[in-house]
Backbone as CSV, one residue per row, in Angstrom:
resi,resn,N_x,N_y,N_z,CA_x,CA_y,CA_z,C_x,C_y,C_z
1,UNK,-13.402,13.885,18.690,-13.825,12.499,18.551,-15.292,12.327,18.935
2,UNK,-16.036,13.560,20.181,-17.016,12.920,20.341,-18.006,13.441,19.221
3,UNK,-18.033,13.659,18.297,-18.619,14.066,17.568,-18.379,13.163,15.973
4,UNK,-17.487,12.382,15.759,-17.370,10.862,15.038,-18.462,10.332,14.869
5,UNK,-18.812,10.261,13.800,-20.103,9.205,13.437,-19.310,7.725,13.657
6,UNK,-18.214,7.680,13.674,-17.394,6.346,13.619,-17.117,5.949,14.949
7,UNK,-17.684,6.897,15.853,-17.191,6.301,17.669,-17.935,5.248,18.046
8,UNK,-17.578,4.229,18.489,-17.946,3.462,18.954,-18.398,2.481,18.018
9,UNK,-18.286,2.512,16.658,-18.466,1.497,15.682,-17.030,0.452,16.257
10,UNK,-17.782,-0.828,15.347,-16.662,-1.831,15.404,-16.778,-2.210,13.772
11,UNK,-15.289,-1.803,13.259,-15.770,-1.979,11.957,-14.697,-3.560,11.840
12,UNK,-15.440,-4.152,10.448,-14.771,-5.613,10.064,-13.419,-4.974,9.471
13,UNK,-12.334,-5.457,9.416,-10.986,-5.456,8.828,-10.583,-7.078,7.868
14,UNK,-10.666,-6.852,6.489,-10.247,-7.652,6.186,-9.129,-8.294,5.709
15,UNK,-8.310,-9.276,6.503,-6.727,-9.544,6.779,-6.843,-10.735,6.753
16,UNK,-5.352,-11.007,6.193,-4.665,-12.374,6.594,-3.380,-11.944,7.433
17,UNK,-3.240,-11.024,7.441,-1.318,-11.051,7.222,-1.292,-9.886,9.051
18,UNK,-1.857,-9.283,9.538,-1.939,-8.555,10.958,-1.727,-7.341,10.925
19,UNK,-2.166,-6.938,9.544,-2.496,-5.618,9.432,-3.220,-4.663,10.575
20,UNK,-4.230,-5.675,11.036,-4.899,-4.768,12.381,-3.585,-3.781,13.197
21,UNK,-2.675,-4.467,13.319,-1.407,-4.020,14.313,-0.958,-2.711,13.800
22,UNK,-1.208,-2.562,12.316,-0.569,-1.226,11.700,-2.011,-0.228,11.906
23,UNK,-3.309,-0.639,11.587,-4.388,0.357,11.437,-5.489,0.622,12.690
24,UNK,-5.053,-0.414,13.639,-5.777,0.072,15.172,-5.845,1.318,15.764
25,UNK,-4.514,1.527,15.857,-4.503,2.663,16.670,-4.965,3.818,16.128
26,UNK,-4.541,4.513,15.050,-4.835,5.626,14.478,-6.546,5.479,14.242
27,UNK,-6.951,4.568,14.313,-8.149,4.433,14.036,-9.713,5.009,15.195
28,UNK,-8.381,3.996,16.519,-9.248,4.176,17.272,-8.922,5.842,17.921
29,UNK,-7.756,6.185,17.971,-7.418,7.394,18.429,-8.178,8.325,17.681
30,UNK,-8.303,8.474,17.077,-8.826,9.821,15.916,-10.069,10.078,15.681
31,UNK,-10.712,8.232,15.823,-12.016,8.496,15.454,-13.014,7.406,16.477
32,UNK,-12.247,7.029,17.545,-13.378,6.048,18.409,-13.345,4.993,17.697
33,UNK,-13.193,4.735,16.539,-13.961,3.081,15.793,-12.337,1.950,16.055
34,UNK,-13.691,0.911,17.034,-12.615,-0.270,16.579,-12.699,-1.321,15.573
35,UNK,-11.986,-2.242,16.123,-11.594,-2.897,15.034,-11.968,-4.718,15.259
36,UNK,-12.251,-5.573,14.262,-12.216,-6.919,14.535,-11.646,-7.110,12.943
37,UNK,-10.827,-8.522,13.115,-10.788,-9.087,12.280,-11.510,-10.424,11.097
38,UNK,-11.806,-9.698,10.165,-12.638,-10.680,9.294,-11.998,-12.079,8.796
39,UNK,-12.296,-12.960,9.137,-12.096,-14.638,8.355,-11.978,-14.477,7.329
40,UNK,-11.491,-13.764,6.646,-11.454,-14.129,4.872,-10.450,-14.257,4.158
41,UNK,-9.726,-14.939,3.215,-9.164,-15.285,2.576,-8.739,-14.273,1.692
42,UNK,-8.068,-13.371,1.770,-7.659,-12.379,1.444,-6.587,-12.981,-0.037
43,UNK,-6.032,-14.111,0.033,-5.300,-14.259,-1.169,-6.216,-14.575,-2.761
44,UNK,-7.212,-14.611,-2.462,-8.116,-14.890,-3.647,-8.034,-13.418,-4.175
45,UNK,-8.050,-12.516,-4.113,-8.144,-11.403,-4.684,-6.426,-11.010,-5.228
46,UNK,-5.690,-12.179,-5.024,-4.467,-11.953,-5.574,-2.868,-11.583,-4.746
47,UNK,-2.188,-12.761,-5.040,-0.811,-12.753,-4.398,0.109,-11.789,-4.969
48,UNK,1.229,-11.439,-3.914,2.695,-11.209,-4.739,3.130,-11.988,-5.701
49,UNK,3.195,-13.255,-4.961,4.132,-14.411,-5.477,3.704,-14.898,-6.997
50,UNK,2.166,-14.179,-7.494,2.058,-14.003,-8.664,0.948,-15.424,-9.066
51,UNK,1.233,-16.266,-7.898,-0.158,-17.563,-7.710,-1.652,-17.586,-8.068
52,UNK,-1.432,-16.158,-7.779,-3.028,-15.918,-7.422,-3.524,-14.541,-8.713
53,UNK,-3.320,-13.959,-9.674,-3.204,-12.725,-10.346,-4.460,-11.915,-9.294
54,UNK,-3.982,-10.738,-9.484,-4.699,-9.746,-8.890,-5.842,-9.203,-9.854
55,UNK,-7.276,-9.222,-9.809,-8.269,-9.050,-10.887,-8.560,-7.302,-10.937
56,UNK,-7.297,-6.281,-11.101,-7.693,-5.196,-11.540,-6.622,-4.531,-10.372
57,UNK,-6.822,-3.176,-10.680,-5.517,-1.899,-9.977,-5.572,-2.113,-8.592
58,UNK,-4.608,-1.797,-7.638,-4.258,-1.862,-6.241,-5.888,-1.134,-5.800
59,UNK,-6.262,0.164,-5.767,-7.494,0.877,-5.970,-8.627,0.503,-5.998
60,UNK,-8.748,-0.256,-6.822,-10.465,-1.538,-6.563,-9.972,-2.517,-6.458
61,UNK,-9.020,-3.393,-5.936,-8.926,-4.245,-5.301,-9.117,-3.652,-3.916
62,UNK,-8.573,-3.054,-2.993,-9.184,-2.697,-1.622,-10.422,-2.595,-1.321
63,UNK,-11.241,-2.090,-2.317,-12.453,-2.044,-2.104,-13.134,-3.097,-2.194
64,UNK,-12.914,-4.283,-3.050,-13.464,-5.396,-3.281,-13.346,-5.970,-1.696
65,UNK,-11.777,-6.059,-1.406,-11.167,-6.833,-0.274,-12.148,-6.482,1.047
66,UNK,-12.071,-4.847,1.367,-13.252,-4.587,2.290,-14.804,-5.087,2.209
67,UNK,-15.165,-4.973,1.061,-16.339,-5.267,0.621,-16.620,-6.812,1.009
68,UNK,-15.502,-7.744,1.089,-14.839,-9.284,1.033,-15.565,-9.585,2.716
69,UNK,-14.803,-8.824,3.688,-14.647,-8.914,4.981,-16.303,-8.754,5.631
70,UNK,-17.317,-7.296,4.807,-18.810,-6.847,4.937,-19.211,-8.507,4.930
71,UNK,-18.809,-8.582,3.881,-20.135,-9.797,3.204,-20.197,-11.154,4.075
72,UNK,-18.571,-11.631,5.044,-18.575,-12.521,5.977,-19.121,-12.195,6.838
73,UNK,-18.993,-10.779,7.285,-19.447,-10.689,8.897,-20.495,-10.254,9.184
74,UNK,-21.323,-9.679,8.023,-22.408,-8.705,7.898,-22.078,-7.560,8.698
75,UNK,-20.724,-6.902,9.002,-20.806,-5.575,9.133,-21.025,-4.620,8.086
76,UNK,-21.709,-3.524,8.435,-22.115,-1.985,7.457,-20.745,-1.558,7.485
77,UNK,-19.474,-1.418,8.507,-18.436,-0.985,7.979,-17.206,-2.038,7.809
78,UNK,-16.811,-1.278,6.617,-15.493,-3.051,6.561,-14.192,-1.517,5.816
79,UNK,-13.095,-2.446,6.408,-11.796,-1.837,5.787,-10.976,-2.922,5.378
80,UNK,-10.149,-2.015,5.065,-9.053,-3.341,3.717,-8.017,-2.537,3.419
81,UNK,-6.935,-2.983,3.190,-5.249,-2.037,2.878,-4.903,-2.737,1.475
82,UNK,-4.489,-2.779,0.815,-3.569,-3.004,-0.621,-2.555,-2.159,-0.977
83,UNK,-1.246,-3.252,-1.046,-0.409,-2.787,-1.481,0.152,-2.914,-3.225
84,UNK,1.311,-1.804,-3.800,1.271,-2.084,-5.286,2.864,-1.620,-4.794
85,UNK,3.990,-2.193,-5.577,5.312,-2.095,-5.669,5.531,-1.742,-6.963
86,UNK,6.381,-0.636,-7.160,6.732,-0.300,-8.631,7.389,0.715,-8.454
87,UNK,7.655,1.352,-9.703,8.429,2.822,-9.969,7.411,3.629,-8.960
88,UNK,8.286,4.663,-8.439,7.588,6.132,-7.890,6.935,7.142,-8.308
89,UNK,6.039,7.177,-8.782,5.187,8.146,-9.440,5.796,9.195,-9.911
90,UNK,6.821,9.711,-9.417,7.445,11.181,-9.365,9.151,10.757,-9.627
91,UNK,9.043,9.740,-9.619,10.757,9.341,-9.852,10.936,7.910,-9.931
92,UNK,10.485,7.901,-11.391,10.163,6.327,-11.906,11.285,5.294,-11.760
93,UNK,12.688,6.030,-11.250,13.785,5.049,-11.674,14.541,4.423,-10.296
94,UNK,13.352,4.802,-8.704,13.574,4.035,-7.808,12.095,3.604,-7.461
95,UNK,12.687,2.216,-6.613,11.054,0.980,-6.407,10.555,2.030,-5.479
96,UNK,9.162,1.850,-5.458,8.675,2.200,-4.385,7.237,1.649,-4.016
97,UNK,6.586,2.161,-2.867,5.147,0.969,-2.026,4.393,2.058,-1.837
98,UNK,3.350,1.938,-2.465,2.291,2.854,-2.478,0.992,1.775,-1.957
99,UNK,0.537,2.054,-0.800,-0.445,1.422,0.111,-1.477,2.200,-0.035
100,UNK,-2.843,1.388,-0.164,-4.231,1.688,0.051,-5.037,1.299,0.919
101,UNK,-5.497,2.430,1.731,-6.495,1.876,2.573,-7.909,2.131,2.565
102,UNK,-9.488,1.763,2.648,-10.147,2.301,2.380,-11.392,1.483,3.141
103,UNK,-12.047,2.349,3.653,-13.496,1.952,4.463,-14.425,2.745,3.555
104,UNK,-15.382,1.336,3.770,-16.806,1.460,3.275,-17.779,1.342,3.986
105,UNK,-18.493,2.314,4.291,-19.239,2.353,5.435,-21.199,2.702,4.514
106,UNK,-21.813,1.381,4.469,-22.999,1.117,3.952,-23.971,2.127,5.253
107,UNK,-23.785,2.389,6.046,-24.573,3.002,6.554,-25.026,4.095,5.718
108,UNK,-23.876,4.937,5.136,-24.125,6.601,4.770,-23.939,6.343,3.087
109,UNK,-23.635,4.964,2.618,-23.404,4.833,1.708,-21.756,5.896,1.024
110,UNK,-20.811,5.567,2.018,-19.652,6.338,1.921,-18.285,5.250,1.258
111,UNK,-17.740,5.814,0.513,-16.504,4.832,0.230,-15.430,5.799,0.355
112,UNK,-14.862,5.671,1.108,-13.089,6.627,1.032,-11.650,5.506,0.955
113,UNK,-11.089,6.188,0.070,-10.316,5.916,-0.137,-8.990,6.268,0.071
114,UNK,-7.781,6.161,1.108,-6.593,7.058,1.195,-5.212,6.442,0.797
115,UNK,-4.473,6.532,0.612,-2.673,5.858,0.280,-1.822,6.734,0.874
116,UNK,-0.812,6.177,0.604,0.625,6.562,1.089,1.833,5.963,0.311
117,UNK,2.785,6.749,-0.254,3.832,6.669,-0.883,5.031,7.001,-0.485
118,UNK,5.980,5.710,-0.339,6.815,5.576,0.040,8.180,4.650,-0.691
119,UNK,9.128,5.555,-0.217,10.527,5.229,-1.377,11.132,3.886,0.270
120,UNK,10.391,3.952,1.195,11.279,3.135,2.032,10.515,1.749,1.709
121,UNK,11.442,0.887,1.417,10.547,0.036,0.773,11.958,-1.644,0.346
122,UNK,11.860,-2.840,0.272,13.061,-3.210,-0.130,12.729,-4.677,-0.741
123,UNK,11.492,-4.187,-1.790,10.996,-4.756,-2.503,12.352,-5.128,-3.688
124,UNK,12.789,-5.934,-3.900,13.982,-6.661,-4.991,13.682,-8.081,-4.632
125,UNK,14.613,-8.566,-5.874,14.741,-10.048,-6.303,16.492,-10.394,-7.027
126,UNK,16.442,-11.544,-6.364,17.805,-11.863,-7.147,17.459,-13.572,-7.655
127,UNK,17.950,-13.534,-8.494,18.053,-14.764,-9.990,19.100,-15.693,-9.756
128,UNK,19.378,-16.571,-8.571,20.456,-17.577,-8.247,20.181,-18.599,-8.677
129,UNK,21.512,-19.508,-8.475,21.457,-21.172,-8.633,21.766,-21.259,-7.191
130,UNK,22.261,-20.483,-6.331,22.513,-20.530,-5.344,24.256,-20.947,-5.227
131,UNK,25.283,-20.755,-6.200,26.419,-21.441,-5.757,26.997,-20.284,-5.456
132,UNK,26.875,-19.145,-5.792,27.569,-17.836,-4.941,27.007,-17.705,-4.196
133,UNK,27.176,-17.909,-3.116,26.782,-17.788,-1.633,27.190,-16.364,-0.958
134,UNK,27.741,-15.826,-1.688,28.426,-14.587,-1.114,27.249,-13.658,-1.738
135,UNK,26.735,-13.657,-3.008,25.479,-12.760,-2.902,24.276,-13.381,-2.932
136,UNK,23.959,-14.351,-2.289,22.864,-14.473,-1.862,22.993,-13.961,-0.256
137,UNK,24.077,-14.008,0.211,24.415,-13.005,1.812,24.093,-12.057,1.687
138,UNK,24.941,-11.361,0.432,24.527,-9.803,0.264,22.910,-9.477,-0.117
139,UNK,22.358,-10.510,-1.057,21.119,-9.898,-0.937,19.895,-9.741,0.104
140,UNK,20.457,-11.081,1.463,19.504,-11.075,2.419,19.505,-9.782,3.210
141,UNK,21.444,-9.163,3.789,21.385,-8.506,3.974,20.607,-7.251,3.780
142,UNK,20.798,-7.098,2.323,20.352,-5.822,1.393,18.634,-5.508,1.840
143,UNK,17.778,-6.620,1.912,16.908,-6.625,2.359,16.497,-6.986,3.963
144,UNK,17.054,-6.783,4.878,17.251,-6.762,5.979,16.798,-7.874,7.049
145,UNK,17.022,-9.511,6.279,16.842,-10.488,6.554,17.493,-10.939,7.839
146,UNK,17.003,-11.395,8.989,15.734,-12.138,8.895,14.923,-11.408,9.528
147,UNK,15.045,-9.934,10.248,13.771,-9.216,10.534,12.757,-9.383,9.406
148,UNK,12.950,-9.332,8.246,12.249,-9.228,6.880,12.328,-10.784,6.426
149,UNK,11.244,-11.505,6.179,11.290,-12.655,5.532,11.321,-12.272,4.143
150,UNK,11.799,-13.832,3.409,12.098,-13.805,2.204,11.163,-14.960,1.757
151,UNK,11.495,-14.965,0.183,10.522,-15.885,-0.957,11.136,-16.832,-1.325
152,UNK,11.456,-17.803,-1.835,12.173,-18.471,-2.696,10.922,-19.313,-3.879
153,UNK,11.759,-18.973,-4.878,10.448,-20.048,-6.219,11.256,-19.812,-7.200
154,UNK,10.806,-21.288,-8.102,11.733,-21.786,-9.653,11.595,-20.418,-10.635
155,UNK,12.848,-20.050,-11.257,12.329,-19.436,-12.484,11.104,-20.095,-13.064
156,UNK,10.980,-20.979,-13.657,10.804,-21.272,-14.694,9.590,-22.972,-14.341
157,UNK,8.801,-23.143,-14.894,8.459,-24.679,-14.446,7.501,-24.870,-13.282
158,UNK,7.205,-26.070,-12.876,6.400,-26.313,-11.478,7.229,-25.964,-10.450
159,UNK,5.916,-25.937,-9.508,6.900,-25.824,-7.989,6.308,-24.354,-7.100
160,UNK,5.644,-24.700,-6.244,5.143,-23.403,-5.486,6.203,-22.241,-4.678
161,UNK,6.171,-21.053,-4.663,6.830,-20.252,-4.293,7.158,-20.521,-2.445
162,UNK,7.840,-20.242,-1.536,8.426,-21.292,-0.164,8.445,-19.777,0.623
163,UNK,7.367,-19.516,0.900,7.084,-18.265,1.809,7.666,-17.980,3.426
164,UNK,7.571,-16.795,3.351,7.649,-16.458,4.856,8.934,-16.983,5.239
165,UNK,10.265,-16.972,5.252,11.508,-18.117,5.071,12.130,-17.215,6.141
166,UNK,12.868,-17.107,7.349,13.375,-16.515,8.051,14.541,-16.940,8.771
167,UNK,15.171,-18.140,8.240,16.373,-19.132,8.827,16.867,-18.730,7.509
168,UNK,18.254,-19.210,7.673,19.165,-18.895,6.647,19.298,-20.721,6.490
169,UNK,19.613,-21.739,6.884,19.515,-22.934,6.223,18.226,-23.047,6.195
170,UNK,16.991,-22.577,5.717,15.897,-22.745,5.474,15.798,-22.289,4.082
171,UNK,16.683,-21.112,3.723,16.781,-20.357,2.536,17.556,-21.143,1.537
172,UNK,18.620,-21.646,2.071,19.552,-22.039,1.097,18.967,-23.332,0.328
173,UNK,18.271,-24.040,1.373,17.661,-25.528,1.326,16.530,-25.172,0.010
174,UNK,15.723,-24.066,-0.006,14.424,-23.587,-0.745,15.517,-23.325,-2.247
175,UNK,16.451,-22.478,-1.949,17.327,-22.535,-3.286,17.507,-23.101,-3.990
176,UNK,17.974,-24.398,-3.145,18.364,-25.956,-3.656,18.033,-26.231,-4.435
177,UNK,16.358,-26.488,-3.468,15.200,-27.023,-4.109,14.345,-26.416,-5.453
178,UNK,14.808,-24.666,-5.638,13.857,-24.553,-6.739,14.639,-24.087,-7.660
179,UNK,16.337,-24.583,-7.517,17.141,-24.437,-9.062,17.420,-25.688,-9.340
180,UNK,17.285,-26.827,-8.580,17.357,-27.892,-9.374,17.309,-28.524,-10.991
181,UNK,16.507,-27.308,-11.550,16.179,-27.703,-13.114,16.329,-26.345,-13.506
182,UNK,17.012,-25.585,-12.951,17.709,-24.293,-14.003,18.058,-23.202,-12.347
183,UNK,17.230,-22.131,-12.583,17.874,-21.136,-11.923,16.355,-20.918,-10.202
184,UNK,16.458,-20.290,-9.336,15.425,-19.672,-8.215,15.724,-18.373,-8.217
185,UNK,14.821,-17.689,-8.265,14.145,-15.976,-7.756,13.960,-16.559,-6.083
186,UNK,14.913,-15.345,-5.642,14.897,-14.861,-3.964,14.605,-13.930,-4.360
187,UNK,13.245,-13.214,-3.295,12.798,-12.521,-3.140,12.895,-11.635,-2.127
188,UNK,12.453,-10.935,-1.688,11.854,-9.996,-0.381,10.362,-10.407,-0.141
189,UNK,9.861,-11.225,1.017,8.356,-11.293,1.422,8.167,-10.412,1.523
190,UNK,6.684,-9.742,0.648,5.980,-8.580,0.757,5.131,-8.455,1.495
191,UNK,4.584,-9.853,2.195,3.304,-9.891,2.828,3.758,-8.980,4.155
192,UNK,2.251,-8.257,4.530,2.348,-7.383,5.887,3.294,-7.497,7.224
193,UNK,2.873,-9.071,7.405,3.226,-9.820,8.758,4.840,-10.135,8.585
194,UNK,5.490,-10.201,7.565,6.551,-10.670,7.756,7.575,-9.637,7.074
195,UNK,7.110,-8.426,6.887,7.532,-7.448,6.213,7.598,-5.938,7.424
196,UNK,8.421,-5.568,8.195,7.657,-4.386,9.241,7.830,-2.895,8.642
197,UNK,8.742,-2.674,7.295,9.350,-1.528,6.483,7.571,-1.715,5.485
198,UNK,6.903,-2.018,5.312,5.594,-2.369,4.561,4.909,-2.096,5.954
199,UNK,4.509,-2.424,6.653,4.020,-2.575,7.821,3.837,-0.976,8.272
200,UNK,4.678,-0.413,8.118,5.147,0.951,8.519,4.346,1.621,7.787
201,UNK,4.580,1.841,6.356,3.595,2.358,5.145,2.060,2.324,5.517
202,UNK,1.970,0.898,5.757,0.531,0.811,5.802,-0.236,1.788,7.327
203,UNK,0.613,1.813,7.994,0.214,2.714,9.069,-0.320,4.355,9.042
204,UNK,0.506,4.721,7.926,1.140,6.141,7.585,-0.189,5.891,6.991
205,UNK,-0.547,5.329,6.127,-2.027,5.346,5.113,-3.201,5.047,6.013
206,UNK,-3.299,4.591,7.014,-3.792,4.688,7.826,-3.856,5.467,8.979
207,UNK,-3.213,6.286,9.119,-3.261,7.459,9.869,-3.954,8.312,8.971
208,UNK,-3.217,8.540,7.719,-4.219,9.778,6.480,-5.382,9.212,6.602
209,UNK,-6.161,8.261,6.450,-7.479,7.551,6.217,-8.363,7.721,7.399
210,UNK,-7.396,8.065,8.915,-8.463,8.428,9.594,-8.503,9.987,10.045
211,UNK,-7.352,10.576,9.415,-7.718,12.164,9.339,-8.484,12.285,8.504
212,UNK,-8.587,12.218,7.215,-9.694,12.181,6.428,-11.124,11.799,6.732
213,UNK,-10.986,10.890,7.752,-12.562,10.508,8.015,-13.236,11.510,9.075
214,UNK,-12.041,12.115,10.087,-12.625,13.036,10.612,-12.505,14.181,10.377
215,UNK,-12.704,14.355,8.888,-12.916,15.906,8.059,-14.247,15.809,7.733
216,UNK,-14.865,16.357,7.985,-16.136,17.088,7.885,-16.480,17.605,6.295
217,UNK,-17.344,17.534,5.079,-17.245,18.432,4.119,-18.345,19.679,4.698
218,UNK,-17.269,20.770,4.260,-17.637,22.174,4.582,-19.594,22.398,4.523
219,UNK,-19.574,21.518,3.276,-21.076,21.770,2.457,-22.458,20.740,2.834
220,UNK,-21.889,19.586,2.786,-23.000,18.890,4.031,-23.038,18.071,4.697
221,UNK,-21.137,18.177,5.286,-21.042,17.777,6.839,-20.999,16.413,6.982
222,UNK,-20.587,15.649,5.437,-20.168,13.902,5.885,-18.735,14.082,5.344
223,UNK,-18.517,13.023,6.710,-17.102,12.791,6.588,-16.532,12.659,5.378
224,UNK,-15.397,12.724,5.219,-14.018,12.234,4.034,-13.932,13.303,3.246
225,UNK,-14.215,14.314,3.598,-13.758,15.362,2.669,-12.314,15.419,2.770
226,UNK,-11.585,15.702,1.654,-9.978,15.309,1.031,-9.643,15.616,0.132
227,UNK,-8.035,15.354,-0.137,-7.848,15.099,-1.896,-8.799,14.198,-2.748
228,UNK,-8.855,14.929,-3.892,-9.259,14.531,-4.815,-8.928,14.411,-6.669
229,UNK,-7.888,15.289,-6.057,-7.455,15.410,-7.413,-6.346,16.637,-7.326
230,UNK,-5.361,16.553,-8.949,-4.561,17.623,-8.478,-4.147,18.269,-10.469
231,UNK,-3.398,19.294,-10.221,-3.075,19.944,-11.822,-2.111,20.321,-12.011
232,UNK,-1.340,19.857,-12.602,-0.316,19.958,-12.955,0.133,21.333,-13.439
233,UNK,1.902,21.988,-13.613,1.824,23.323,-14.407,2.946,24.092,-12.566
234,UNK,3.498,23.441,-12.121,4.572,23.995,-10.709,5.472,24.495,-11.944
235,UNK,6.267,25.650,-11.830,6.793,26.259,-12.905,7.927,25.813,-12.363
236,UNK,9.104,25.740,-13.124,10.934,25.512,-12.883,11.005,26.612,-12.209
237,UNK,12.401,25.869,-11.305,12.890,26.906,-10.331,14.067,27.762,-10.889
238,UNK,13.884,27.585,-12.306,15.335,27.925,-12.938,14.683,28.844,-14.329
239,UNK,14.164,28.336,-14.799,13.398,29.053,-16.270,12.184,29.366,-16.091
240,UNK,11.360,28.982,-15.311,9.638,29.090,-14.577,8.634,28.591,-16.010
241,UNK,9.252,27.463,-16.563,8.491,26.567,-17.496,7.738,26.005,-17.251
242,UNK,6.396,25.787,-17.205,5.457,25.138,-16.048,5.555,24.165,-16.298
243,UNK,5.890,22.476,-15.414,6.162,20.968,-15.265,4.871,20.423,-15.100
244,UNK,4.898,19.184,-14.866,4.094,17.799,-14.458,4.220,17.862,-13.139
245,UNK,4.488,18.604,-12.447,4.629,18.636,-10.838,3.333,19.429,-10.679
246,UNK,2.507,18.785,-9.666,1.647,20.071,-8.762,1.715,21.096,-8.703
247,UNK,0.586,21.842,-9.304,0.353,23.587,-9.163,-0.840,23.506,-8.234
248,UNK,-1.865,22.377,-8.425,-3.308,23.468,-7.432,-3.344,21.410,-6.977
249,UNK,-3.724,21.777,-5.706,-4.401,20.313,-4.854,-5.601,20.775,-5.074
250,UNK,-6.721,19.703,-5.239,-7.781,19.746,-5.277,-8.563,18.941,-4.440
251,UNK,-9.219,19.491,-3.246,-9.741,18.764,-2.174,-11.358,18.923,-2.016
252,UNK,-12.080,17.703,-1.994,-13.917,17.424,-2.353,-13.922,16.478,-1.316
253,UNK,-15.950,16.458,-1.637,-16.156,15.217,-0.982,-16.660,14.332,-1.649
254,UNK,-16.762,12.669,-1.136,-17.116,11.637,-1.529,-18.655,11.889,-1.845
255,UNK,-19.545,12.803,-1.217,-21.262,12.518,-1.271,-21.631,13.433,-2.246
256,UNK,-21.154,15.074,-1.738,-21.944,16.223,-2.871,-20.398,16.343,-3.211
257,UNK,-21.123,17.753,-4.549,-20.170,17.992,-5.800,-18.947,18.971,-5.362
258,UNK,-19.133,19.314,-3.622,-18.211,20.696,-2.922,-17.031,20.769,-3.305
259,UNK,-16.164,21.314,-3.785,-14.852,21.015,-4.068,-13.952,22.648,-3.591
260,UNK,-12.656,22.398,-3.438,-11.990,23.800,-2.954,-10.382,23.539,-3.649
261,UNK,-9.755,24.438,-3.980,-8.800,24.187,-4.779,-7.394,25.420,-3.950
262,UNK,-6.594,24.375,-4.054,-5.555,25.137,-3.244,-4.179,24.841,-4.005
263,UNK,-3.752,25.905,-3.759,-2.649,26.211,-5.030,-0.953,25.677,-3.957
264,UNK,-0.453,24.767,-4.546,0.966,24.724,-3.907,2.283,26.035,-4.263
265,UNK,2.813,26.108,-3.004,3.935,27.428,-3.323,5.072,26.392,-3.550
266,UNK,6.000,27.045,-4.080,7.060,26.919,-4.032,7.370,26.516,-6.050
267,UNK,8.606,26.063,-6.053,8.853,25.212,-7.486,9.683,24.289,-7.628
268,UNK,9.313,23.507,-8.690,9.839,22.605,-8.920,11.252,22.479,-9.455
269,UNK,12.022,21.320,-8.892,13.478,20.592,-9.202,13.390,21.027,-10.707
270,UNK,14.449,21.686,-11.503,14.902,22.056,-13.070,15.090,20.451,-13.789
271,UNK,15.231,19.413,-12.617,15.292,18.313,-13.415,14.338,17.597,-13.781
272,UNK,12.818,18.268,-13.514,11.939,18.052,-13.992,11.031,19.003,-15.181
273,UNK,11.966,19.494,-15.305,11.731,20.820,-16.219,11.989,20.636,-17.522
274,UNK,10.762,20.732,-18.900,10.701,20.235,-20.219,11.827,21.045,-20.891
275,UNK,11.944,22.258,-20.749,12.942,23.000,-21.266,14.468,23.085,-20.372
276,UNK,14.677,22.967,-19.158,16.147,22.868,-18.988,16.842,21.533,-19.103
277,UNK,15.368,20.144,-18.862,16.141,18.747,-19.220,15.046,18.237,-19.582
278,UNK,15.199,18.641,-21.454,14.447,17.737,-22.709,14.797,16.544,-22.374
């Protein structure tokens, strides 16, 4: 640590939701740099609840968002997390939360970028009028309500989405209220603060983000040397057909062109394999 260009910085964090709580520690442990939180309005760059559209990929939105937090506080370093819910990169047919975290540090003119992917996650929605009450139980459960807040908003029509909801006659009442003229989407709150299975993720990406910062590149010695890329061609463990799975990680840095390429052992599941399952 004592050797961190990042010790003793205080970098801006830009939050609404208390993300600081997930990216402090690893931050300050690893690399000396703390932390303050930036005033900014973090929903302009785009909600879950779909209010707000998000202006481009999970990926440059973080960077904007950090960039968001610089420009209030006039700090040289600012960080920012973004999350994206969807299929799993590697196994499209369960949800999963792939978190971004990324500091920009104008001093060295450095941008890094790190994530984390994760199947723990309990991102769903259910489509009620609310008169089965028996699965709208099951779905709070399912999503592990009320540690986990929930959403409520109209299919269809006016009417703002009823956030952060953590009472159960608070839920039913929001139901009420937004099937009145057809059907309500219950959700899972995605936001940080009211989410701690998200919360968790974002930590994990923040732990990678500050090992990465205290990697050194071999070649001229600024931080974030990392992944960067990877190639496909892991042969079946059954026919040795080379897949879409990882054969070589490819790890560079953000400043010069250094790059080092490291080959993964092992092979890949046959159920990812073009010839044993066309």
């Amino acid at each position: 640590m004592d050797a961190s260009p990042f010790r003793g910085v205080v970098a801006c964090l830009a939050t609404m939701h208390g993300k600081q709580w997930a990216l402090r520690a690893p931050l300050r442990r690893r690399l000396g740099m703390g932390l303050r939180v930036a005033p900014v309005d973090t929903d302009a760059l785009g909600t879950f609840t779909g209010e707000v559209p998000r202006p481009g990929s999970a990926r440059e939105t973080v960077v904007r968002k950090a960039r968001l937090g610089m420009a209030v506080t006039g700090s040289p370093v600012g960080l920012a997390s973004e999350g994206a819910f969807g299929p799993h990169p590697a196994a499209p047919w369960m949800p999963a939360d792939v978190e971004y975290v990324a500091c920009v540090d104008d001093r060295s003119g450095l941008t890094v970028v790190e994530s984390a992917v994760s199947l723990e996650t309990n991102h769903a929605h259910l489509t009620t009028d609310g008169r089965d009450r028996r699965a709208v139980l099951a779905f709070l459960r399912r999503v592990g309500f009320p540690h986990h807040a929930v959403v409520v908003r109209p299919v269809a029509g006016p009417g703002r989405p009823e956030k952060g909801l953590r009472r159960l006659a608070d839920v039913l009442d929001a139901v009420a209220r937004a099937s009145a003229g057809g059907a309500a989407v219950l959700a899972a709150d995605l936001r940080a603060h009211v989410n701690p299975t998200r919360m968790r993720v974002i930590a994990a990406a923040g732990q990678r983000l500050a090992r990465r910062l205290a990697t050194a590149c071999p070649a001229c010695a600024a931080p974030g040397f990392g992944p960067v890329g990877a190639e496909g061609g892991l042969p079946c463990g059954d026919c040795g057909t080379p897949t879409g799975h990882d054969a070589l990680l490819i790890r560079g840095c953000v400043r010069c062109p250094h790059r080092s390429r490291h080959p993964v052992h092992g092979v890949a599941d046959p159920g990812a394999c073009p010839r044993c399952n066309p």
